[in-house]
C-alpha positions in Angstrom: -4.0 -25.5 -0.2 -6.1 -22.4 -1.8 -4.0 -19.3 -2.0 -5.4 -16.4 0.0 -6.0 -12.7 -0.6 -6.8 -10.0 1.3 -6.7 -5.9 1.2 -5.7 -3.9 4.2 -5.8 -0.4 5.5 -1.8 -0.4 6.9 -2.2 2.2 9.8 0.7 4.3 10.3 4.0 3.5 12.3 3.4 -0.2 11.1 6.2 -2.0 9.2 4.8 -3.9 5.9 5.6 -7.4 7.6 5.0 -10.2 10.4 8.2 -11.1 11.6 11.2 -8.9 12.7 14.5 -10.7 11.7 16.6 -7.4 12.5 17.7 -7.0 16.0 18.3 -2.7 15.6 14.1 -3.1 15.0 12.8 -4.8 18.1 10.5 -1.8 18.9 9.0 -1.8 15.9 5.6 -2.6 15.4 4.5 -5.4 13.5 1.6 -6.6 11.2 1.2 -9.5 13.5 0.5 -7.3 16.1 -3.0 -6.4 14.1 -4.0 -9.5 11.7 -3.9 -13.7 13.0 -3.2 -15.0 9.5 -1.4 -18.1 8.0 2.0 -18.2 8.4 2.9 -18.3 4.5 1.1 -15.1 4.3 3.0 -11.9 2.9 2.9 -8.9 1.8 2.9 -7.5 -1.6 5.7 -4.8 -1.5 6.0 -2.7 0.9 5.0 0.8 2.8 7.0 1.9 4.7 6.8 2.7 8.7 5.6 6.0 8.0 3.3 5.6 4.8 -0.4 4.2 5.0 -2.7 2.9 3.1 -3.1 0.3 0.6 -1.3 -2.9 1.3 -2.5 -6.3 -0.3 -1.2 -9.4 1.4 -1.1 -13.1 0.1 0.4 -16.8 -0.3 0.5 -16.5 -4.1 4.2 -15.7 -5.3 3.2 -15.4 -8.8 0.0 -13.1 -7.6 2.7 -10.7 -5.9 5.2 -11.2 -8.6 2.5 -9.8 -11.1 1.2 -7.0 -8.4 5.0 -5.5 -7.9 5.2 -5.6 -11.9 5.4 -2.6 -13.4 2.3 -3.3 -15.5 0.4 -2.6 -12.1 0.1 1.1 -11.3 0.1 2.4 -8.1 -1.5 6.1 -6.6 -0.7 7.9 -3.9 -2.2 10.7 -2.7 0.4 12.8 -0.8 0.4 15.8 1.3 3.6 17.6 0.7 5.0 20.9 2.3 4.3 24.2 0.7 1.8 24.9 -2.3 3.2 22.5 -5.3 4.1 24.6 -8.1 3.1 23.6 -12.0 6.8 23.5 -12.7 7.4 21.0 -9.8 4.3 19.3 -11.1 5.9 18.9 -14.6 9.0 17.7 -13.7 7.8 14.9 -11.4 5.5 13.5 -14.7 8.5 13.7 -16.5 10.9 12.0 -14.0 13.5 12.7 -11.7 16.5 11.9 -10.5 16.9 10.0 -7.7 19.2 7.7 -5.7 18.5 4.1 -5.9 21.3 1.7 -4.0 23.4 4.8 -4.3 22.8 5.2 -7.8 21.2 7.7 -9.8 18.1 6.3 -11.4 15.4 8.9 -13.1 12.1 8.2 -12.1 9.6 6.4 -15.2 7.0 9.2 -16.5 3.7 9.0 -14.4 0.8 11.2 -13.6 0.8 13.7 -11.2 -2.1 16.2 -10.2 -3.2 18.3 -7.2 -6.2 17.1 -5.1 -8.1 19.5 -4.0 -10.9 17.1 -1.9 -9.1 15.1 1.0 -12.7 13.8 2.0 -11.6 10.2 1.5 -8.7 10.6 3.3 -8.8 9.5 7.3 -7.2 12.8 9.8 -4.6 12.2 11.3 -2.3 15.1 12.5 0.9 15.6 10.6 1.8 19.2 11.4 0.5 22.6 13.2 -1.0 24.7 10.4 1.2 27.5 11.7 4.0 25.7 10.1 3.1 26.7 6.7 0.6 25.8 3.6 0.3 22.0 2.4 -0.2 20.7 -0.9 -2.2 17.2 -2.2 -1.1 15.4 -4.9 -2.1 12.4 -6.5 1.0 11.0 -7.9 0.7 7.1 -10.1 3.8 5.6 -10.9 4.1 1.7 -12.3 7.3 1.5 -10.4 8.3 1.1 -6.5 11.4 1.7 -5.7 12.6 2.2 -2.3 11.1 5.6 -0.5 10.6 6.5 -4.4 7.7 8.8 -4.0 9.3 10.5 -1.1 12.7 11.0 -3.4 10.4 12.5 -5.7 8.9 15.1 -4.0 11.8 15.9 -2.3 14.0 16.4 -5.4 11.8 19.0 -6.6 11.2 20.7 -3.2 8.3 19.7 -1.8 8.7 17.5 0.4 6.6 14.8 1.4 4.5 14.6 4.7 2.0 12.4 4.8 1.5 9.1 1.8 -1.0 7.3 1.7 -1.4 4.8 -1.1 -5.4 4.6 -2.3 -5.2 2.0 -5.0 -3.1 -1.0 -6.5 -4.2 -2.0 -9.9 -7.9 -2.5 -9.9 -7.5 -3.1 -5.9 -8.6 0.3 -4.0 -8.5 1.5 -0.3 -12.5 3.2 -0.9 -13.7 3.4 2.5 -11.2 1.3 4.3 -9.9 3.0 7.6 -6.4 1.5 9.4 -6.1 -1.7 10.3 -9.3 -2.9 8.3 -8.4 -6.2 7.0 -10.8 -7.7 3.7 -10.6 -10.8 1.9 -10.3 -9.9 -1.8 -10.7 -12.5 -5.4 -8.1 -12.5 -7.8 
């Protein structure tokens, strides 16, 4: 059978998968609910419910086992609450600390900076403008662990309101909006 590959633009409030096996998650909604793939289709890591973006899915285990590696970066381009300080900037590149399975793990080095043009990012309301400034960042790490760029913000006091993720590897989101589905060639 010929492995498949495709890129999609997860919308928000989706989880990263086809099938619910958890009974507390019945509500949720699914991918299913959007794309009639092959059954051996998956997805290649994970966003969570409340992150968009960038999701590739496949039947190729070693594809996704080389995807999730941490030779493949990933970028995010998060809005976070309040204007981002150059301190808070520094100490995300350098890593922080966060809890991983209840254990402290500091964050790998990666490459933050502020985005100042959002033009490539769809609207979708987060917050009343009222409620204080925002901040973009575009944060790469070549690691993914769970909620990790969430923890990251978070620890140094921005915390994170919107994430999407704009590019895997060589694999981007460009003009993608949610729930776009396109085959892709590894």
């Amino acid at each position: 059978m010929k492995q498949q590959y495709y890129k999609i633009y997860k919308p928000y409030g989706y989880l990263s998968q086809f099938v619910n096996h958890q009974n507390k998650r019945r509500n949720k909604k699914l991918l299913s609910e959007l794309y009639d793939l092959s059954v051996n289709v998956m997805a290649v890591g994970r966003l969570d419910e409340k992150s968009e973006g960038l999701l590739l899915l496949t039947t190729d285990g070693k594809f996704s086992n080389y995807i999730t590696s941490s030779k493949i970066e990933k970028e995010y381009h998060v809005m976070v609450d309040g204007l981002i300080t150059d301190e808070a900037i520094l100490k995300l590149q350098s890593g922080v600390e966060i809890s991983v399975n209840s254990k402290p793990y500091i964050t790998k080095r990666c490459d933050v900076k502020i985005i100042r043009n959002t033009s490539h990012i769809i609207d979708r309301f987060v917050r009343d403008e009222r409620h204080g400034k925002t901040s973009w960042l575009s944060i790469i790490i070549t690691e993914g662990k769970f909620r990790q760029v969430r923890k990251m913000t978070a620890k140094v006091g921005f915390p994170t309101l919107r994430l999407v993720r704009v590019r895997i590897g060589d694999y981007k989101l460009d003009t993608m909006e949610p729930s776009n589905i396109l085959p892709i060639n590894y």
